[in-house]
DRENFI-961146 format. One line per field, with one value per residue (C-alpha): x negated, y negated, z; chain. Coordinates in pm, 1 decimal. Layout:
% residues N
X: [X/...]
Y: [Y/...]
Z: [Z/...]
mol: [A/...]
***
This chain:
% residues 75
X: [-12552.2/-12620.0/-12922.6/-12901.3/-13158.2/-12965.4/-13142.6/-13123.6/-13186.9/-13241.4/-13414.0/-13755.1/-13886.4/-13987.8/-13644.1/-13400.4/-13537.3/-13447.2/-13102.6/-12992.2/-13153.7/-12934.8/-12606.6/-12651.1/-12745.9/-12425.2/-12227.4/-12004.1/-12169.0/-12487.7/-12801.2/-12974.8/-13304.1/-13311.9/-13256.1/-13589.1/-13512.0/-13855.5/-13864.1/-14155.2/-13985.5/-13621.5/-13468.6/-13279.0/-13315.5/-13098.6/-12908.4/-12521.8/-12200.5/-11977.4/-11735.1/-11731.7/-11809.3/-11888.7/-12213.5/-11988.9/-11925.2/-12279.2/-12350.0/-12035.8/-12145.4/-12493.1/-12289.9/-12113.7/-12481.3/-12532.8/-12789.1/-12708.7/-12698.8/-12774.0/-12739.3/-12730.9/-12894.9/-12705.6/-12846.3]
Y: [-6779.7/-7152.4/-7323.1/-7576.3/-7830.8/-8052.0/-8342.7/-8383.3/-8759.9/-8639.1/-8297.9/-8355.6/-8040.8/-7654.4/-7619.7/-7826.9/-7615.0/-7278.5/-7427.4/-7500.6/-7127.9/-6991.4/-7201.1/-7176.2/-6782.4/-6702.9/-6849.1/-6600.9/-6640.4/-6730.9/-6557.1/-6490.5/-6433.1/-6777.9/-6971.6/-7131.4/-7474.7/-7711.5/-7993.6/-8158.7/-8264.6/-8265.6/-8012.2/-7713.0/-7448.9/-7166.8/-6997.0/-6916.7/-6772.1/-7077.7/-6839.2/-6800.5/-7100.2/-7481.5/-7700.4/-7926.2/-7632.8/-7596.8/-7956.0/-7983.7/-7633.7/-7894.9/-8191.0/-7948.2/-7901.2/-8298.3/-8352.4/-8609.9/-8482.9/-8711.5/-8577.2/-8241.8/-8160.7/-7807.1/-7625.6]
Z: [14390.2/14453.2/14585.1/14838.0/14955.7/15250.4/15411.0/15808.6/15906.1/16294.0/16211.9/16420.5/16600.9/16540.7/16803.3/16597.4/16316.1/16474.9/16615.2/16272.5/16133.5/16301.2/16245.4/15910.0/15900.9/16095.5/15803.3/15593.7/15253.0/15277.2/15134.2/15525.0/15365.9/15156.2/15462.0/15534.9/15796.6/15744.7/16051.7/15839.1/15572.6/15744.8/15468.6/15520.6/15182.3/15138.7/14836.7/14891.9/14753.9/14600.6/14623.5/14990.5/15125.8/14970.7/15045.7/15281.4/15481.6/15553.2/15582.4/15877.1/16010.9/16042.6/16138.0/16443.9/16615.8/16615.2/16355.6/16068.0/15737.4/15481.7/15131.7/14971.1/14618.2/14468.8/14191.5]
mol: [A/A/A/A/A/A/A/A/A/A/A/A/A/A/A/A/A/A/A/A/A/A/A/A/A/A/A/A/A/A/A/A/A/A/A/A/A/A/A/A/A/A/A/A/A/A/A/A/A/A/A/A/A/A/A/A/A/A/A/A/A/A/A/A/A/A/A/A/A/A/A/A/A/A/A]
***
């Protein structure tokens, strides 16, 4: 398992947080549990399966909903 820590430029509200929850939840691969979406600090947290799915999957999956991703840190 990865972790991810993605930054959202336009990630502003509890409801942006809870849109993007659930994107990213519904994604084949990722650790449901990890996901935690904080509208404070516009980052999205979650561990994942490099072998089901890469970070720019998430990041488009993101991208898809309208928000602006602006970098991702993987470790």
């Amino acid at each position: 398992m990865k972790k991810a820590t993605i930054q959202v430029n336009t990630l502003t509200c509890p409801s942006c947080a809870l849109k993007i929850e659930g994107a990213v939840k519904a994604l084949d691969g990722v650790e449901k549990e990890s996901v935690r979406v904080l509208f404070n600090s516009s980052k999205v947290k979650l561990d994942y399966d490099e072998g089901k799915l890469a970070v720019e999957d998430i990041e488009k999956a993101i991208a898809a909903l309208g928000y602006e991703v602006k970098k991702s840190q993987v470790k």
